[in-house]
N, C-alpha and C positions, 0 to 999 in steps of 0.2 A: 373719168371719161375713157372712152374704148380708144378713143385715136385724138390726135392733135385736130383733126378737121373737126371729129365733135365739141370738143373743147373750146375751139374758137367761137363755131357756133353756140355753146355756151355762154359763154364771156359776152356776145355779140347782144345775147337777151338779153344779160343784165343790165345792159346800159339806158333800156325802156325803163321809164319810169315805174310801170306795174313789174317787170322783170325780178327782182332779186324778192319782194316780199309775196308773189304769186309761187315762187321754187318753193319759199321756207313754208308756205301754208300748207302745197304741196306735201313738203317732207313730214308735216305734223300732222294732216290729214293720214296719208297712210302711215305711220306710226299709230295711232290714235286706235283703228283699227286691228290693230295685231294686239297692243294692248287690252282691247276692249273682249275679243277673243278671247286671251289669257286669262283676264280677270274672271270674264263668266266660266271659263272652266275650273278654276277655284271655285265659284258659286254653286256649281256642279258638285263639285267634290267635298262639300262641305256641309249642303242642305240650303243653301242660300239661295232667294231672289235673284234670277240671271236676269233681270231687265235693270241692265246697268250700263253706264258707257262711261269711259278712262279718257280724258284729253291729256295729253303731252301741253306742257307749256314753258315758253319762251320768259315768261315773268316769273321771276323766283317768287316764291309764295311758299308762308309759313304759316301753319293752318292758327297756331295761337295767336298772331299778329293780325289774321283778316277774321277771326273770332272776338277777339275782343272788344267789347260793344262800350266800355267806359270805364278806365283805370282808377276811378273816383268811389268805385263803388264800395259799399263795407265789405268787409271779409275779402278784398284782393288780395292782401299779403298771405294769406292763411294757409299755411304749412299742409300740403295734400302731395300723391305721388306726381302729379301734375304740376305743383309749383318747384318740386323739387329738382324733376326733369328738365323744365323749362330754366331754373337758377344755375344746375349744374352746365350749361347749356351743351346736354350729350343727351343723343337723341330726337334729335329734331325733328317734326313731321313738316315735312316740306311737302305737303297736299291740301286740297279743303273739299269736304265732299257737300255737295251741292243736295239738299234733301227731295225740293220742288221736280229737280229734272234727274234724280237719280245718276245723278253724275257727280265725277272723279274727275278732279285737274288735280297733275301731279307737275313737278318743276322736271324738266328734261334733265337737267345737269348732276345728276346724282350719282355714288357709288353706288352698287350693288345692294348692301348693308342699307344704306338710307332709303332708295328705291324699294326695297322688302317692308321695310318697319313703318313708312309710310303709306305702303298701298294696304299694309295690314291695319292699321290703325283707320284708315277711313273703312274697309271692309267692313268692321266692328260697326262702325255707323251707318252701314247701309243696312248691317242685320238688325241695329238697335228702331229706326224707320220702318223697315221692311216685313218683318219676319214675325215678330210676335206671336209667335208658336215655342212648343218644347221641343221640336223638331231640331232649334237653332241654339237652344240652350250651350251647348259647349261654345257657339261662338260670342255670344251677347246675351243679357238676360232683365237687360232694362230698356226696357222697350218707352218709343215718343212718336209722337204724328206734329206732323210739318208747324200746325199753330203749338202745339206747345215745345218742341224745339224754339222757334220763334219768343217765347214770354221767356224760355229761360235765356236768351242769349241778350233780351235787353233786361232784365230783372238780376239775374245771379256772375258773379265771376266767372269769368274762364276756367281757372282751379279750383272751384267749388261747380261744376257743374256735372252730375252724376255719371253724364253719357260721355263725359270730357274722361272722368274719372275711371269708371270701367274700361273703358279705349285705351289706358294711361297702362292701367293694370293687367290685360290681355294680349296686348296686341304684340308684344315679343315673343311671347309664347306663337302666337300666330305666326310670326315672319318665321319661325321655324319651321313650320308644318308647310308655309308654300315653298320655302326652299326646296320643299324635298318632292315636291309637286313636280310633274312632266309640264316640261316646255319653261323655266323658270331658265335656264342657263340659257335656251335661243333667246327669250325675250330680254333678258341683260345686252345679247351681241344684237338683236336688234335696236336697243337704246343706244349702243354705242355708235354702232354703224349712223342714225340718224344725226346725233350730236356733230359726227365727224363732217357729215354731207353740211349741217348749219356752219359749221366754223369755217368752212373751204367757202362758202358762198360766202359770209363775210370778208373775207380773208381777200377774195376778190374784187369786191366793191371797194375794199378800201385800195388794192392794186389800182380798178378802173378810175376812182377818184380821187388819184395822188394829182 
């Protein structure tokens, strides 16, 4: 805040009941935006599909955990770059890319390192949906439409799933290529900066309702 009187008047909002969760949508709406920015200009710079949109989210989400459609099925355990990842538990994609609405929910609370290998890993999925040309080949080259994404995620494993698999196999190589992308280091201090504005407005609700 600029001065104590704003602050007050801050504090002052939070204590409406819409108050403290109307700031935090606030800060994720415009976050969402800068994100959404960044990503299409990777899409740019790569040959990809810019009709895409990046949500910031508040619920930690791990794309293998809201992928996984029945742990019951044959061939779960089965040894792929994918199961390996997920057993070593290093590298986590803490995103899920959404195929229907072309969207990206990624978890706000992330290093640098996992923010990259994550937005990389779901980009791979927007090229594997999207793209379907030799145009996109260096970035994805198994290409799916929304029903058959759909049969494979209640039919086949998570680790046996091709577009799981190719994603598994590219996408570090990717987070490479945007690190080195213009605008990757603001969009980091722009994560930060949002993260820090959510923890201050917690920080005071729990102040306001000691």
């Amino acid at each position: 805040m600029s001065s104590s009187t704003n602050e007050d008047i801050f504090k002052e909002a939070l204590k409406e009941p819409l108050g403290a969760p109307k700031q935090l949508r606030k800060i994720l709406d415009d976050l969402s935006r800068d994100l959404t920015d960044f990503t299409r200009s990777i899409c740019a710079n790569v040959n990809l599909n810019s009709n895409i949109r990046v949500i910031p989210t508040l619920t930690r989400i791990i794309e293998h955990e809201v992928e996984v459609f029945n742990r019951r099925l044959i061939g779960d355990e089965a040894i792929t770059i994918v199961y390996e990842r997920i057993k070593k538990r290093k590298l986590i994609i803490y995103a899920w890319y959404d195929p229907e609405r072309k969207t990206i929910f990624i978890y706000l609370r992330l290093s640098p390192d996992e923010f990259c290998l994550s937005l990389a890993h779901e980009l791979i999925h927007h090229c594997q949906y999207t793209c379907h040309s030799e145009i996109c080949k260096n970035i994805c080259e198994y290409w799916l439409n929304v029903d058959e994404g759909r049969e494979i995620r209640i039919t086949t494993p998570y680790n046996l799933r091709p577009h799981e698999i190719e994603a598994y196999t590219k996408d570090e190589e990717f987070c490479k290529k945007i690190k080195e992308m213009k605008g990757f280091n603001e969009i980091i201090n722009k994560i930060k900066d949002a993260e820090a504005k959510v923890k201050y407005i917690l920080t005071l609700m729990d102040i306001l309702n000691a």
